[in-house]
N, CA, C, O and CB atoms as a CASP TS submission, in Angstrom:
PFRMAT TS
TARGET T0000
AUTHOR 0000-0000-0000
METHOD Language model
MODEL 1
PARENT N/A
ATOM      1  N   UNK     1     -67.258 -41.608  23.004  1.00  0.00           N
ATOM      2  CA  UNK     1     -67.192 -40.307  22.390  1.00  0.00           C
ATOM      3  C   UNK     1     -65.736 -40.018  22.009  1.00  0.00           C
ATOM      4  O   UNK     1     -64.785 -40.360  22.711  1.00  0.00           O
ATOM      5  CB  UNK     1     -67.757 -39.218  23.340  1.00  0.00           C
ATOM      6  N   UNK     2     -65.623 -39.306  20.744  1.00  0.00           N
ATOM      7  CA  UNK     2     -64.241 -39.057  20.350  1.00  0.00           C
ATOM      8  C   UNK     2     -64.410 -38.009  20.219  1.00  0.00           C
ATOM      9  O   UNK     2     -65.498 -37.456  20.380  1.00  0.00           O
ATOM     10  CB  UNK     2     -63.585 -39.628  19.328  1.00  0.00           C
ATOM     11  N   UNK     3     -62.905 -37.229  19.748  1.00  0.00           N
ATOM     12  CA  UNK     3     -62.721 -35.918  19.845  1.00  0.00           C
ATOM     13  C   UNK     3     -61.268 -35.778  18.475  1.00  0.00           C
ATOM     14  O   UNK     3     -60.155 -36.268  18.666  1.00  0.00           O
ATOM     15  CB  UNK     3     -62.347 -35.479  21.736  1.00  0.00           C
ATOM     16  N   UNK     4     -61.603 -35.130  17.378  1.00  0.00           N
ATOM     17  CA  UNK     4     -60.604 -35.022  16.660  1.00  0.00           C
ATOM     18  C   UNK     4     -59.395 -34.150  16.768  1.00  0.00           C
ATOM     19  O   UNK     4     -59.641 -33.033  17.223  1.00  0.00           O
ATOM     20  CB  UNK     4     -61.062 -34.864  15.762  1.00  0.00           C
ATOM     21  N   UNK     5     -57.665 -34.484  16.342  1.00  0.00           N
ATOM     22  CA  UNK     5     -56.869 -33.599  16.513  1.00  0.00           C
ATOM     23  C   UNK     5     -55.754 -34.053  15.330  1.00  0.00           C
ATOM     24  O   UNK     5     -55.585 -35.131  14.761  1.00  0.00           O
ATOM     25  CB  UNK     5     -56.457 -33.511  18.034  1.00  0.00           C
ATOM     26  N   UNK     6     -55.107 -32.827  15.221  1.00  0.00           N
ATOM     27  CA  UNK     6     -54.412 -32.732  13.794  1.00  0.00           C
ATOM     28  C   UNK     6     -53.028 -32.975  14.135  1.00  0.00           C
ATOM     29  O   UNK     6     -52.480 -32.132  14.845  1.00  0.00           O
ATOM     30  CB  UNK     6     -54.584 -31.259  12.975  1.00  0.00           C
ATOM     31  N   UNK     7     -52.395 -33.944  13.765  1.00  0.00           N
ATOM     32  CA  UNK     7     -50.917 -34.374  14.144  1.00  0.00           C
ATOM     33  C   UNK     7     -50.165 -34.514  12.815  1.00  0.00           C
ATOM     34  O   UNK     7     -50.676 -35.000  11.806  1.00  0.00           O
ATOM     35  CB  UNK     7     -50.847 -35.853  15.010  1.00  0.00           C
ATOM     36  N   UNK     8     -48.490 -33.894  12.922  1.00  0.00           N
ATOM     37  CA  UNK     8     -47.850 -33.854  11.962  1.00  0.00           C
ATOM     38  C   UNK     8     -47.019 -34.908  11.837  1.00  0.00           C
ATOM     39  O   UNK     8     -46.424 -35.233  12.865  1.00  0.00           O
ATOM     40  CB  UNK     8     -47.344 -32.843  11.897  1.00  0.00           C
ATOM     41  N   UNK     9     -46.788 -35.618  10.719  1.00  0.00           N
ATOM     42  CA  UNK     9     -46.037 -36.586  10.296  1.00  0.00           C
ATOM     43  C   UNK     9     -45.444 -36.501   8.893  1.00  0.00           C
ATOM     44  O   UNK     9     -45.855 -35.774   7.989  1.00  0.00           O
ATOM     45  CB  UNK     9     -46.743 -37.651  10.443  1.00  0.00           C
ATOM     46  N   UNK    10     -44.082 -37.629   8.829  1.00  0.00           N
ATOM     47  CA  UNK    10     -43.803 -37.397   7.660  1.00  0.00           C
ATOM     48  C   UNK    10     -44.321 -37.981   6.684  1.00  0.00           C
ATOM     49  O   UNK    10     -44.735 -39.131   6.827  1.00  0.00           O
ATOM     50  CB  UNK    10     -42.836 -37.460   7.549  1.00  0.00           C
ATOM     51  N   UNK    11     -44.421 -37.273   5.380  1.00  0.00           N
ATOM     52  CA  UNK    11     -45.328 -36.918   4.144  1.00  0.00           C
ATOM     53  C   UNK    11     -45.584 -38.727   3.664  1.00  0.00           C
ATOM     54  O   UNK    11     -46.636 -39.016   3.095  1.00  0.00           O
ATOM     55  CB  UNK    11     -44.302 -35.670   2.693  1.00  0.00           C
ATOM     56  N   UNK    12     -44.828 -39.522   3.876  1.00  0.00           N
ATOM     57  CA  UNK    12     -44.954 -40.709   3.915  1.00  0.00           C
ATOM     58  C   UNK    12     -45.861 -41.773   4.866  1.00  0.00           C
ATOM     59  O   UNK    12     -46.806 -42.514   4.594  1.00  0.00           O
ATOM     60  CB  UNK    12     -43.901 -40.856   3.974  1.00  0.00           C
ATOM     61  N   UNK    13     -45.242 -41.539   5.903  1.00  0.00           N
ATOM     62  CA  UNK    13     -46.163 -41.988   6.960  1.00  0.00           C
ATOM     63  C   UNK    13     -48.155 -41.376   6.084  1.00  0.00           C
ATOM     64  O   UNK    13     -49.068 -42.032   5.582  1.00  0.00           O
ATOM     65  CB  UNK    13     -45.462 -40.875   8.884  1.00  0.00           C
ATOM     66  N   UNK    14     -47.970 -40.023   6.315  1.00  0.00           N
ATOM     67  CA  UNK    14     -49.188 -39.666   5.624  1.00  0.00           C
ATOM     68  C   UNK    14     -49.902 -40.259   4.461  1.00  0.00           C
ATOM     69  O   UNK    14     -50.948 -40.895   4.327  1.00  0.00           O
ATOM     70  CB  UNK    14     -49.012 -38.605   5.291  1.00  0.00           C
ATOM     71  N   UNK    15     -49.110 -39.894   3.787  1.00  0.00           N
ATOM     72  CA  UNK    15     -49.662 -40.995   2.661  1.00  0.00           C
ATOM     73  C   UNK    15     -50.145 -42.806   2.858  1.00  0.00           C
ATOM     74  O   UNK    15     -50.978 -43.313   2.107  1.00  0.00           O
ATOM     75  CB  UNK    15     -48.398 -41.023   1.642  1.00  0.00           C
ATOM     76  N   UNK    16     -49.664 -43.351   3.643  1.00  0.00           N
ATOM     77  CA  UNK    16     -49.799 -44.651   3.511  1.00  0.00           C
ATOM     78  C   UNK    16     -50.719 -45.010   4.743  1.00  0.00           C
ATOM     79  O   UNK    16     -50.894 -46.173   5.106  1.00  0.00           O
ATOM     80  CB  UNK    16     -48.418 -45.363   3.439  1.00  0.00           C
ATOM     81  N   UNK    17     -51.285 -43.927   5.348  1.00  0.00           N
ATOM     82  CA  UNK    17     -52.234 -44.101   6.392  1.00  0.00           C
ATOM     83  C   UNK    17     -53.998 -43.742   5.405  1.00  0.00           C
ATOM     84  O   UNK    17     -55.062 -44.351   5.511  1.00  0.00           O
ATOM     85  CB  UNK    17     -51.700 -42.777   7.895  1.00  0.00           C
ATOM     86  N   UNK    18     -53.636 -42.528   4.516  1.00  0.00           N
ATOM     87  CA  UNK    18     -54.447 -41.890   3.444  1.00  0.00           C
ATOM     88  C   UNK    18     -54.530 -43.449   2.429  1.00  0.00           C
ATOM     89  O   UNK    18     -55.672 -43.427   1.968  1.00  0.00           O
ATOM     90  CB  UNK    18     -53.512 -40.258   2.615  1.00  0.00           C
ATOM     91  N   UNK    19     -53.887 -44.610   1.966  1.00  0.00           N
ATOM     92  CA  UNK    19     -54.002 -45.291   1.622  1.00  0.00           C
ATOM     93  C   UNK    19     -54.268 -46.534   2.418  1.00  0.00           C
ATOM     94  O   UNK    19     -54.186 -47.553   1.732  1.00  0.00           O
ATOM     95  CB  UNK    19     -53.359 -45.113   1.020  1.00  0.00           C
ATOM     96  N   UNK    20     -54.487 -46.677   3.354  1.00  0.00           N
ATOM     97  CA  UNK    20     -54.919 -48.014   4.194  1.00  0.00           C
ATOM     98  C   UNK    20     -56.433 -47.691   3.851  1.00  0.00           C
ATOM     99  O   UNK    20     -56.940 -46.725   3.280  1.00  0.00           O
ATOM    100  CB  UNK    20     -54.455 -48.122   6.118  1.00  0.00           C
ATOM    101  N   UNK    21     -56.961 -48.815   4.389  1.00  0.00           N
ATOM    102  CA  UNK    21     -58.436 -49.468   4.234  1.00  0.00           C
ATOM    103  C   UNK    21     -58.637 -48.731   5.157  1.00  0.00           C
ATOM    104  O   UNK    21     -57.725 -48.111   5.703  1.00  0.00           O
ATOM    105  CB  UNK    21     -58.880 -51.047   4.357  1.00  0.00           C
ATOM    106  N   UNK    22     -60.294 -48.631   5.630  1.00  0.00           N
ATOM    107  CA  UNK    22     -60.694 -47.952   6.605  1.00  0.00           C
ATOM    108  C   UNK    22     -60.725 -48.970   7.696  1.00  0.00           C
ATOM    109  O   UNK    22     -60.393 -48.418   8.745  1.00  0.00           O
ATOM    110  CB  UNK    22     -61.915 -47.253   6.319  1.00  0.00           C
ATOM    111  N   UNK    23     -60.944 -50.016   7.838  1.00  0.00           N
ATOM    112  CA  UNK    23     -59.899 -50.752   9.018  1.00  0.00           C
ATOM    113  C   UNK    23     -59.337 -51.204   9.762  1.00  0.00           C
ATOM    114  O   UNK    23     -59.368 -51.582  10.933  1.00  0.00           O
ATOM    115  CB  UNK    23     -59.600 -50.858   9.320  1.00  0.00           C
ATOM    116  N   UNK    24     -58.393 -51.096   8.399  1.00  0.00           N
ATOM    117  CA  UNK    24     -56.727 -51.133   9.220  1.00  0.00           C
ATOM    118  C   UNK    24     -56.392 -49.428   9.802  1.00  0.00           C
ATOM    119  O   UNK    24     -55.594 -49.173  10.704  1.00  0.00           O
ATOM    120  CB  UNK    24     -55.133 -51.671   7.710  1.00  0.00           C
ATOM    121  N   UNK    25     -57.447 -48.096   8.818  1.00  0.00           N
ATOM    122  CA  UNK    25     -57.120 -46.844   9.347  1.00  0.00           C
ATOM    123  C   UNK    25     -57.725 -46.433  11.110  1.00  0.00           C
ATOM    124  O   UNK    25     -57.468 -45.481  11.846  1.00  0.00           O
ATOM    125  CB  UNK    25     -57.767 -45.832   8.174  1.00  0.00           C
ATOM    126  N   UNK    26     -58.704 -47.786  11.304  1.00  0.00           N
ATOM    127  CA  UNK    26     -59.767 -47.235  12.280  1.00  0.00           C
ATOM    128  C   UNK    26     -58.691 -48.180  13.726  1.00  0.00           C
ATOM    129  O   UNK    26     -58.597 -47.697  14.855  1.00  0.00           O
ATOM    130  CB  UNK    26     -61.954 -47.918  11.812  1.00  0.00           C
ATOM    131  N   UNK    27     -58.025 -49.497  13.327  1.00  0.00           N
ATOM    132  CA  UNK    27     -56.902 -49.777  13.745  1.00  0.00           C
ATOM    133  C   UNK    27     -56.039 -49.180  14.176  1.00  0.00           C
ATOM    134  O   UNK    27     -55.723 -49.332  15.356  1.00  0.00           O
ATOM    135  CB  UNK    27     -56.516 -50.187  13.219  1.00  0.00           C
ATOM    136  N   UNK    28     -55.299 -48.202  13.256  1.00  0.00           N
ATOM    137  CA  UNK    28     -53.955 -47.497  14.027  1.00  0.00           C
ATOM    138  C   UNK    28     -54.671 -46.238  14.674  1.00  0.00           C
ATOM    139  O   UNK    28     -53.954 -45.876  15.607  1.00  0.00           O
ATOM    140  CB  UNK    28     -52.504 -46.950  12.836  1.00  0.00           C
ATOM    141  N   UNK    29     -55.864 -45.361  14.561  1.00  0.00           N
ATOM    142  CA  UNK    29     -56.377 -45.203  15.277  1.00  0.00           C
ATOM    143  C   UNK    29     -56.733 -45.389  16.675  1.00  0.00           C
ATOM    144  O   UNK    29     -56.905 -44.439  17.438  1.00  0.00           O
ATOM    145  CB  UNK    29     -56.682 -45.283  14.838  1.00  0.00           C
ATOM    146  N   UNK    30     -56.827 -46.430  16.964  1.00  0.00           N
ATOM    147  CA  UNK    30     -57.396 -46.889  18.024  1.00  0.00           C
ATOM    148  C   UNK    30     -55.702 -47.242  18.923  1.00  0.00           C
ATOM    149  O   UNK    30     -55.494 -47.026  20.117  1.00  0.00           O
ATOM    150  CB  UNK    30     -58.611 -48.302  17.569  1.00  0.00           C
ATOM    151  N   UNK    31     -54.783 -47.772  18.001  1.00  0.00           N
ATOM    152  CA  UNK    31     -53.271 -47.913  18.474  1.00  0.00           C
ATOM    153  C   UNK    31     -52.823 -46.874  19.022  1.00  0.00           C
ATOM    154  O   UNK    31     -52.338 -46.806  20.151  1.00  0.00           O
ATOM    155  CB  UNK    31     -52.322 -48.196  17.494  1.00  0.00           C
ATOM    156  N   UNK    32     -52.988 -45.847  18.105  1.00  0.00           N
ATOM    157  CA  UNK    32     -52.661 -44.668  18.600  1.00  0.00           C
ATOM    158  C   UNK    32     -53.464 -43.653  20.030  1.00  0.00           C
ATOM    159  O   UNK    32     -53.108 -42.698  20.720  1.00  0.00           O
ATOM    160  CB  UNK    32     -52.729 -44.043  17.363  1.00  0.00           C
ATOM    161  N   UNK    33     -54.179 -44.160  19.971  1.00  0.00           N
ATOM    162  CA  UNK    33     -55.722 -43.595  21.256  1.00  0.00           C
ATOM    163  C   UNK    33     -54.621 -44.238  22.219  1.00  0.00           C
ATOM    164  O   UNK    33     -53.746 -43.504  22.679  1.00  0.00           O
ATOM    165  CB  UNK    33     -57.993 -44.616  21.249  1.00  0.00           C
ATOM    166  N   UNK    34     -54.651 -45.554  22.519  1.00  0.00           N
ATOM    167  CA  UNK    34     -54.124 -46.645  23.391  1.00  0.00           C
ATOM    168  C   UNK    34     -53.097 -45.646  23.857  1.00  0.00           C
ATOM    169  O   UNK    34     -52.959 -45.046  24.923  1.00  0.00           O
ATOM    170  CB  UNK    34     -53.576 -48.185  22.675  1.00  0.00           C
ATOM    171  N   UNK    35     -52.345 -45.656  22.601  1.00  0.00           N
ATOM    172  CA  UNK    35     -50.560 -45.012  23.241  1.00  0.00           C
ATOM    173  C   UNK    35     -50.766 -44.123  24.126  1.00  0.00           C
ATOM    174  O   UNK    35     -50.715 -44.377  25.329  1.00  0.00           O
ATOM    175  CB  UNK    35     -49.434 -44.130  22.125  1.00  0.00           C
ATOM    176  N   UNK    36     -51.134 -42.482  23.442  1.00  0.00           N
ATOM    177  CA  UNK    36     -51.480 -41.312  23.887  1.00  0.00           C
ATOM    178  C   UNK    36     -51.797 -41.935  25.422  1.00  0.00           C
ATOM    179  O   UNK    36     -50.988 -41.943  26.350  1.00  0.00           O
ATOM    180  CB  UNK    36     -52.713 -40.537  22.968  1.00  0.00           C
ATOM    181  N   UNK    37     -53.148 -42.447  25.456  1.00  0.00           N
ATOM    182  CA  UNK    37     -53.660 -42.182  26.644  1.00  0.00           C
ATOM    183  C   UNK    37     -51.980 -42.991  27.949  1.00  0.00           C
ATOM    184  O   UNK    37     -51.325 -42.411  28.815  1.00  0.00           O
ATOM    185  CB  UNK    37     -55.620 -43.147  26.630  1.00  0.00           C
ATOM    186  N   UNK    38     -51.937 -43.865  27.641  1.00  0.00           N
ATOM    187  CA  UNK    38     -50.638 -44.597  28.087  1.00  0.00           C
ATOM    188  C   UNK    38     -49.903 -43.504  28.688  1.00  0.00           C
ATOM    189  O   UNK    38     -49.777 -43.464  29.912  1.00  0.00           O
ATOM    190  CB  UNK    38     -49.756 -45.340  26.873  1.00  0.00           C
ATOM    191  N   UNK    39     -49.462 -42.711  28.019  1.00  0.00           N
ATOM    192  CA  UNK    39     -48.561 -41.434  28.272  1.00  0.00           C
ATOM    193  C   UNK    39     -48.862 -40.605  28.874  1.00  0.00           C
ATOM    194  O   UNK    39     -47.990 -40.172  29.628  1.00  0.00           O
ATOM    195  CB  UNK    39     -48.214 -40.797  27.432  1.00  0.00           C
ATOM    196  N   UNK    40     -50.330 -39.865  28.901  1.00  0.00           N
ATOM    197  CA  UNK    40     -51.113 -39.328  30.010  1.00  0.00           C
ATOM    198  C   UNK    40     -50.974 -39.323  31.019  1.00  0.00           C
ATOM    199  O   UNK    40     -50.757 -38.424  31.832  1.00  0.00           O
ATOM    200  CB  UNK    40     -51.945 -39.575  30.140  1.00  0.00           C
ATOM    201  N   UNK    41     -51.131 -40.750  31.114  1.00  0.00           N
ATOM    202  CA  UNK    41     -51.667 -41.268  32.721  1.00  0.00           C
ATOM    203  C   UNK    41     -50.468 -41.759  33.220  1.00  0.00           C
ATOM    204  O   UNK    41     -50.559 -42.053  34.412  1.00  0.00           O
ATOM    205  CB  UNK    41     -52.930 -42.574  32.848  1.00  0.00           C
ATOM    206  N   UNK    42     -48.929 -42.032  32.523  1.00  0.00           N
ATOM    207  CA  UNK    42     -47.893 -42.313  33.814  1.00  0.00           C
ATOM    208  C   UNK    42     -46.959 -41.223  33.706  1.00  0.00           C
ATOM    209  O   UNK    42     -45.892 -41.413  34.290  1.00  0.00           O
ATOM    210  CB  UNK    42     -47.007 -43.829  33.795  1.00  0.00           C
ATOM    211  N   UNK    43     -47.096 -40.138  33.109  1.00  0.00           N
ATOM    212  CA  UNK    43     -46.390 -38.849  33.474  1.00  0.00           C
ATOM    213  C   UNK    43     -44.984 -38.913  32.265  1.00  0.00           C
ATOM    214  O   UNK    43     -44.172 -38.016  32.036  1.00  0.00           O
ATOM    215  CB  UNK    43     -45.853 -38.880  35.419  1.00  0.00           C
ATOM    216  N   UNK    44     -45.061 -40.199  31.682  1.00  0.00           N
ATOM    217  CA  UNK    44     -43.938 -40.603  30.538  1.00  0.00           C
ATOM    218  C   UNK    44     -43.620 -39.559  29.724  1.00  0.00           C
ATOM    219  O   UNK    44     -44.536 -39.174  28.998  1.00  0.00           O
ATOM    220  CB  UNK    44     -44.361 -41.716  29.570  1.00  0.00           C
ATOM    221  N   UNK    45     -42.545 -38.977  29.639  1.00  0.00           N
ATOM    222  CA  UNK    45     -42.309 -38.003  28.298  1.00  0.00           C
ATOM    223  C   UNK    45     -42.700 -38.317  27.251  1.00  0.00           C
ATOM    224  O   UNK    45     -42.967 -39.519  27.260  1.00  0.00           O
ATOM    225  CB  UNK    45     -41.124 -37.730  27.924  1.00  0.00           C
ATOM    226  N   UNK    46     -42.949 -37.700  25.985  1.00  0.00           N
ATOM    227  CA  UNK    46     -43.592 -38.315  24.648  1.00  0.00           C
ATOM    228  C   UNK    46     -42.328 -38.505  24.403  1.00  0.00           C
ATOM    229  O   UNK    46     -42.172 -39.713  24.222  1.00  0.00           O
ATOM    230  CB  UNK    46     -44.579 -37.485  23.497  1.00  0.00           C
ATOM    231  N   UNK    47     -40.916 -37.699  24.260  1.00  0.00           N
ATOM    232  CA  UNK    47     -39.873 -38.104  23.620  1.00  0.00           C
ATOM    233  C   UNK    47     -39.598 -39.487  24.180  1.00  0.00           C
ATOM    234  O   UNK    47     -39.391 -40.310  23.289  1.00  0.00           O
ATOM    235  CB  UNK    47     -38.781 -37.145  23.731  1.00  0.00           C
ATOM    236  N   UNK    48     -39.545 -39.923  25.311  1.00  0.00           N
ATOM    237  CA  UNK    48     -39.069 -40.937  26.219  1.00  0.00           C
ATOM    238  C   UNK    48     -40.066 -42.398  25.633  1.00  0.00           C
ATOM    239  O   UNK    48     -39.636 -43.446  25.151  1.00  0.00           O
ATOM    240  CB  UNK    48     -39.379 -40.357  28.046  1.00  0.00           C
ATOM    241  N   UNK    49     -41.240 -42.060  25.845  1.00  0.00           N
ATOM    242  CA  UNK    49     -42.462 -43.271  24.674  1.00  0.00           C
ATOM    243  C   UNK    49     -41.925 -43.220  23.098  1.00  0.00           C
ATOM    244  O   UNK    49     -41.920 -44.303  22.514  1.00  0.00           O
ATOM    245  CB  UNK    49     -44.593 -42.499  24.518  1.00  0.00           C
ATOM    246  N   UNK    50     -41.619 -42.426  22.601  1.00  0.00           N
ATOM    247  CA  UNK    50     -41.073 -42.342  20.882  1.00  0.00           C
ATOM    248  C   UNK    50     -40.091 -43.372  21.215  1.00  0.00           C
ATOM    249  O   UNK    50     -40.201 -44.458  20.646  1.00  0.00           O
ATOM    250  CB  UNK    50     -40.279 -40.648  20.102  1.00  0.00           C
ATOM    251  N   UNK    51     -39.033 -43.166  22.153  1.00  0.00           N
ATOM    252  CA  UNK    51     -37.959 -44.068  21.583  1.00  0.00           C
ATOM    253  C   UNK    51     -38.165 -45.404  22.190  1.00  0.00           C
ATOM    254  O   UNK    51     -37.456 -46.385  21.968  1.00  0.00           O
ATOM    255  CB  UNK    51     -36.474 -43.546  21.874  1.00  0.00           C
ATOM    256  N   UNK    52     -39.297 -45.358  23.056  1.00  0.00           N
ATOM    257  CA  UNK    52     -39.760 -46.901  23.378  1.00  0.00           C
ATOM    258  C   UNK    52     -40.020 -48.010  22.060  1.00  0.00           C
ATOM    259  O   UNK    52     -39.575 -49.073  21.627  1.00  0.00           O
ATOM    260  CB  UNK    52     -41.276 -46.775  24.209  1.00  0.00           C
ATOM    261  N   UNK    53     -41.240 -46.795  21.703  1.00  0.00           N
ATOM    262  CA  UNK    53     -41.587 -47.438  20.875  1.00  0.00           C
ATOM    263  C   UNK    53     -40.840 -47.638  19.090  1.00  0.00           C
ATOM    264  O   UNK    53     -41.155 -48.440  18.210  1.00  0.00           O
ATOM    265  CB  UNK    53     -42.760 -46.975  21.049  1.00  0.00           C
ATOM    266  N   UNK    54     -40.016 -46.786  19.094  1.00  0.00           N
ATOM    267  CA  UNK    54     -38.867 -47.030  18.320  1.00  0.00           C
ATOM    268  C   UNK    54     -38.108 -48.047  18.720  1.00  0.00           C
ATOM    269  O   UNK    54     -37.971 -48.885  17.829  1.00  0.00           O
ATOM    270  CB  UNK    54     -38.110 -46.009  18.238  1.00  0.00           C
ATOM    271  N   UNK    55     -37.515 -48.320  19.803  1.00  0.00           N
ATOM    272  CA  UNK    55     -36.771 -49.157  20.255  1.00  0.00           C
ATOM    273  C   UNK    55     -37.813 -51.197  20.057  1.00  0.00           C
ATOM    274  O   UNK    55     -37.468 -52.236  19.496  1.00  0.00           O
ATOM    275  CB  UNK    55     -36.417 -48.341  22.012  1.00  0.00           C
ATOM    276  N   UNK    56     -38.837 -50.877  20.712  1.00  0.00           N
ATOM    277  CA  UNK    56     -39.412 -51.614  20.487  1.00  0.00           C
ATOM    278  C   UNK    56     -39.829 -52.336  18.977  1.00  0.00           C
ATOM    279  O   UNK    56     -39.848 -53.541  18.728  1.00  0.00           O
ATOM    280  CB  UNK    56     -40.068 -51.192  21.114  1.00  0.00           C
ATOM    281  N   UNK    57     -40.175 -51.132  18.004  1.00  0.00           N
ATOM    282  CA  UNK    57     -40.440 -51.683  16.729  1.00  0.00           C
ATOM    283  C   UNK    57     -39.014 -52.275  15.760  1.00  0.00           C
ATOM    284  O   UNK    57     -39.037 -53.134  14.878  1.00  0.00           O
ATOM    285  CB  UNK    57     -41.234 -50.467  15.980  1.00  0.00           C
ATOM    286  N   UNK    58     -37.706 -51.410  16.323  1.00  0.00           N
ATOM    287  CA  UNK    58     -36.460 -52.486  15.710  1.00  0.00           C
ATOM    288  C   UNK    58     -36.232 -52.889  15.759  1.00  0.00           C
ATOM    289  O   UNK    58     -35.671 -53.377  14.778  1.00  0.00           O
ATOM    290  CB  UNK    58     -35.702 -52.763  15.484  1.00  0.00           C
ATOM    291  N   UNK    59     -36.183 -53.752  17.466  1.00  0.00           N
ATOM    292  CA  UNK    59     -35.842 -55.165  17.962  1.00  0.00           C
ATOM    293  C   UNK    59     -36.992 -56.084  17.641  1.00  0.00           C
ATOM    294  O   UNK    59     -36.701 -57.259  17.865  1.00  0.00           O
ATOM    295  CB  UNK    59     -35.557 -55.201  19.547  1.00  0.00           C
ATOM    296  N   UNK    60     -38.008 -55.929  17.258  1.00  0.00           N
ATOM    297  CA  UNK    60     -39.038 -56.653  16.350  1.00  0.00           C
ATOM    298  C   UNK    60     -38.740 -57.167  14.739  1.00  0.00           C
ATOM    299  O   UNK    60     -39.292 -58.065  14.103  1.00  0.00           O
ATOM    300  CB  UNK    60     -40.191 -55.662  16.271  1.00  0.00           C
ATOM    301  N   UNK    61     -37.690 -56.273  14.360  1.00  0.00           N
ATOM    302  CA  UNK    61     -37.665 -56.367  12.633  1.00  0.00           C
ATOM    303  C   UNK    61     -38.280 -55.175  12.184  1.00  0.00           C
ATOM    304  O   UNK    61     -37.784 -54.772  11.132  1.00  0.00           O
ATOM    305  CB  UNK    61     -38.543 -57.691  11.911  1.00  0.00           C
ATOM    306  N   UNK    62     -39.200 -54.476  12.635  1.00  0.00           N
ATOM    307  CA  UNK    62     -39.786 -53.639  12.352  1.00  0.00           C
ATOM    308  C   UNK    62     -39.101 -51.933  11.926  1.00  0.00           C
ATOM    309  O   UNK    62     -38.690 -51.107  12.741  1.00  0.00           O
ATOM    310  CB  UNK    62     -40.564 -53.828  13.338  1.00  0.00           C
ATOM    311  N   UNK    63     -39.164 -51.771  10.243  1.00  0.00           N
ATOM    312  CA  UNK    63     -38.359 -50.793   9.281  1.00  0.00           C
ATOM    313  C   UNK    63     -39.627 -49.653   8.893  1.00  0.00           C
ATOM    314  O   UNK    63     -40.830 -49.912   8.929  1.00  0.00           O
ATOM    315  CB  UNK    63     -37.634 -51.746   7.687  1.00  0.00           C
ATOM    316  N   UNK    64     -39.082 -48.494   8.562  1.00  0.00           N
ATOM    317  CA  UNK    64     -40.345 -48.114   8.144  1.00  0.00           C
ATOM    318  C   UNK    64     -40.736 -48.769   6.478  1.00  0.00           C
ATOM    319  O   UNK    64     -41.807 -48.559   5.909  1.00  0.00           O
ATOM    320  CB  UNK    64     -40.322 -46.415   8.238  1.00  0.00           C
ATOM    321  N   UNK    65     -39.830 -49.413   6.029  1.00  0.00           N
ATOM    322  CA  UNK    65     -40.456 -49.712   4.291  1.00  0.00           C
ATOM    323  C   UNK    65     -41.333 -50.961   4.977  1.00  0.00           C
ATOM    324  O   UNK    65     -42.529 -50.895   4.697  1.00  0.00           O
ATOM    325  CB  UNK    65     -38.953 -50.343   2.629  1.00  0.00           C
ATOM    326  N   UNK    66     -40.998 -51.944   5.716  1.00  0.00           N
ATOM    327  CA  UNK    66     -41.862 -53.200   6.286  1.00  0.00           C
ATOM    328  C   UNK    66     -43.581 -51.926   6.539  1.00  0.00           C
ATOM    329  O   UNK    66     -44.722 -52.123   6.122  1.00  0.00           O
ATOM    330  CB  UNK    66     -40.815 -54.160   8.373  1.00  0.00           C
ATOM    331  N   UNK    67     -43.085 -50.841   7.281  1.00  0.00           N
ATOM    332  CA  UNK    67     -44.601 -50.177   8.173  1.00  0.00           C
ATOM    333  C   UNK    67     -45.364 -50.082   6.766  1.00  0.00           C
ATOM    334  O   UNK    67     -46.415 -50.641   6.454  1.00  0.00           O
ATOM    335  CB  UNK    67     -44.457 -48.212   9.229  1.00  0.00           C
ATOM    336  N   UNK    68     -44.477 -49.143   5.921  1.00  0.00           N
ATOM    337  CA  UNK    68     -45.380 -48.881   4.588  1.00  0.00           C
ATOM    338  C   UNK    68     -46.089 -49.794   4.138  1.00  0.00           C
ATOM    339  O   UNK    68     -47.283 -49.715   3.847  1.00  0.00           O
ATOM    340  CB  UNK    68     -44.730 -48.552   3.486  1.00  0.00           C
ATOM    341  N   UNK    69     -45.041 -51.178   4.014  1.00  0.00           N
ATOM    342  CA  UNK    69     -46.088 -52.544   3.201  1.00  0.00           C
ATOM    343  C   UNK    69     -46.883 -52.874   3.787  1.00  0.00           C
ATOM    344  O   UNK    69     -47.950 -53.160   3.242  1.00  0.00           O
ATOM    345  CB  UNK    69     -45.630 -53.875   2.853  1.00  0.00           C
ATOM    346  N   UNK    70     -46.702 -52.993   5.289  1.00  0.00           N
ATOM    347  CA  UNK    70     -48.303 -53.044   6.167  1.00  0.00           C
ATOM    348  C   UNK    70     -49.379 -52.873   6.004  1.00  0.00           C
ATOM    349  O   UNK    70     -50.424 -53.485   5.785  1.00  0.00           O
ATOM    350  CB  UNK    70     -48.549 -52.463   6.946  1.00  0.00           C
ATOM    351  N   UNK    71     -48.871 -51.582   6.189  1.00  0.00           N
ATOM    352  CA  UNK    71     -49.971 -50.574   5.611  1.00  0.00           C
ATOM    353  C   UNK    71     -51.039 -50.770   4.391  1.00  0.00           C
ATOM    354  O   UNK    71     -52.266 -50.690   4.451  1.00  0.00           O
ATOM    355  CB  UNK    71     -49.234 -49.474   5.189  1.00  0.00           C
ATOM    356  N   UNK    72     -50.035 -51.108   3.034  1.00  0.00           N
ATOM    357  CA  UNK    72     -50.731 -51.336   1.749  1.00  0.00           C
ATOM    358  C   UNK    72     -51.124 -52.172   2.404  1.00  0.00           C
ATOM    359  O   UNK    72     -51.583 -51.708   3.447  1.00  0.00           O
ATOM    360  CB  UNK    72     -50.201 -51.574   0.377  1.00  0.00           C
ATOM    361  N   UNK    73     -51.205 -53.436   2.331  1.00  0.00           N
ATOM    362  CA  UNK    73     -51.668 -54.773   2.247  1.00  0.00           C
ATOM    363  C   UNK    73     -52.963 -54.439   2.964  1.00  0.00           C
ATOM    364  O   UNK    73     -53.799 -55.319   3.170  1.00  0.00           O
ATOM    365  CB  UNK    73     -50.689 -55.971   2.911  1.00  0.00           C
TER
END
């Protein structure tokens, strides 16, 4: 069972999620479920997970123009 909620992002990010396949949209979906709940359950700040996972996606290579092309493809 799911439960819908309205999260703000930038107008970009938006767009290129509004342009993914359904998915790759049902994908970051489900990435995103993962995270959230992650954060829940060990008391982690969201700011403190953001820069994880910031930290994590630059020492990968990971830019937001690379996320965008992701995305398309």
């Amino acid at each position: 069972m799911t439960d819908t909620i309205t999260i703000a992002v930038d107008p970009d990010l938006a767009d290129a999620y509004r342009a993914a396949s359904d998915q790759d949209r049902r994908k970051l979906d489900l990435l995103l479920n993962l995270r959230l709940r992650d954060v829940t359950r060990t008391g982690e700040s969201l700011h403190d997970v953001m820069a994880e996972i910031t930290r994590n996606a630059r020492t990968r290579g990971l830019t937001p123009e690379i996320l965008e092309e992701l995305l398309r493809d």
